[in-house]
N, C-alpha and C positions, 0 to 999 in steps of 0.2 A: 322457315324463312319468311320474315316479313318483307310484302311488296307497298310500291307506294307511284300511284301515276301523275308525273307532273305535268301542267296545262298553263296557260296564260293564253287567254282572248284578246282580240281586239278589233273592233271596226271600223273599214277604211269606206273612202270615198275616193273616188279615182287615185287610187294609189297612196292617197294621205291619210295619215292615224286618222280619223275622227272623236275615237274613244277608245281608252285601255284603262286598266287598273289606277297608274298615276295620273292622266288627266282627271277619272273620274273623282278620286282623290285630292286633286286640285281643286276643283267644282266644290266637292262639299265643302273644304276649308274656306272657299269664300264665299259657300252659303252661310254658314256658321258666324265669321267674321263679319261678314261685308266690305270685303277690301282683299286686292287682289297684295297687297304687299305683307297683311298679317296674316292671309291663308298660306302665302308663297312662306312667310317664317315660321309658320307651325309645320310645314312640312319639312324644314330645313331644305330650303329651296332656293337658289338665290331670283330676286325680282326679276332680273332679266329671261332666264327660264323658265319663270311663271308664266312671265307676258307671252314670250313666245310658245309655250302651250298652249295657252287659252287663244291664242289670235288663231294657230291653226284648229283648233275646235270651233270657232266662230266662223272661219275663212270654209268647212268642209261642212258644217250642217247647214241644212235647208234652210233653218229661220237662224235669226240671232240668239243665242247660246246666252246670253249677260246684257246685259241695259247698263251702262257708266253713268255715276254721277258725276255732275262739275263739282269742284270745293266751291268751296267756302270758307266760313268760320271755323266748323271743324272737321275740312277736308270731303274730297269728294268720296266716291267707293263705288263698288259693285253689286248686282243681284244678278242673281238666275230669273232667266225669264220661265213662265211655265212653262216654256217648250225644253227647256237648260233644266228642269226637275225632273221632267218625263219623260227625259235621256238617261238621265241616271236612275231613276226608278226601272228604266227598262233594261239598260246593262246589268244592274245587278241580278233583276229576275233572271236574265238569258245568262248569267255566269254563274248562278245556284242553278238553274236548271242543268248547266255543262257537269258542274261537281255536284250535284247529285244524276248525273247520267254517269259521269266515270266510277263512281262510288259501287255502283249497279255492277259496271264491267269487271272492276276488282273483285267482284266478288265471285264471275265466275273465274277467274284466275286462281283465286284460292279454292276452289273446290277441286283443283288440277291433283 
C-alpha cells in the first residue's frame, strides 16, 4: 500500500494570510511580468483577485511587499521590492524544508 502526506503552509499576521502557495505565485507572475494585471492573467486570475491579494500581502508585511509605477506612454506596473523577493525566497526554503521534513516522516511509516 502506497502512503502519501498532504500539507499546504502558510503565514499569517494577526490573523491575515500574509503568504501561501497562491500569493506566493502571484508575486512571482509579477516579477516576471511586471504588471499586476499580466501576472493576475498568467495565472488565470481575474485582476480584481489579484489586487486584492497582493493589497493584503502589502497591508500584513512589515515593509512594502511591491513599488507601483505611474503610466505613462506604455503604462504603468509593478516590482518586488527586495523585501517582496526575500519573502519569497524565504517561503519556498521554509516549504521545501516542510516537504523534505514529511518526506523523512513517510518514511518511517513505511518501515511499519
Amino acid at each position: 500500500m502506497s502512503y502519501k502526506i498532504k500539507s499546504r503552509i502558510w503565514i499569517e499576521s494577526n490573523n491575515n494570510v500574509l503568504l501561501g502557495e497562491g500569493r506566493v505565485h502571484l508575486l512571482k507572475a509579477i516579477h516576471e511580468t511586471g504588471s499586476l494585471s499580466k501576472g493576475a492573467k498568467a495565472l488565470n486570475l481575474s485582476y480584481k483577485k489579484a489586487w486584492h491579494l497582493l493589497d493584503s500581502v502589502n497591508k500584513s508585511a512589515k515593509k512594502p511587499v511591491t513599488i507601483n509605477s505611474i503610466g505613462g506612454k506604455g503604462g504603468g506596473g509593478v516590482a518586488l521590492t527586495p523585501y517582496g523577493q526575500a519573502l519569497i525566497k524565504t517561503f519556498d526554503e521554509i516549504n521545501q524544508n516542510c516537504w523534505n521534513f514529511l518526506d523523512e516522516q513517510m518514511e518511517k511509516l513505511e518501515l511499519l
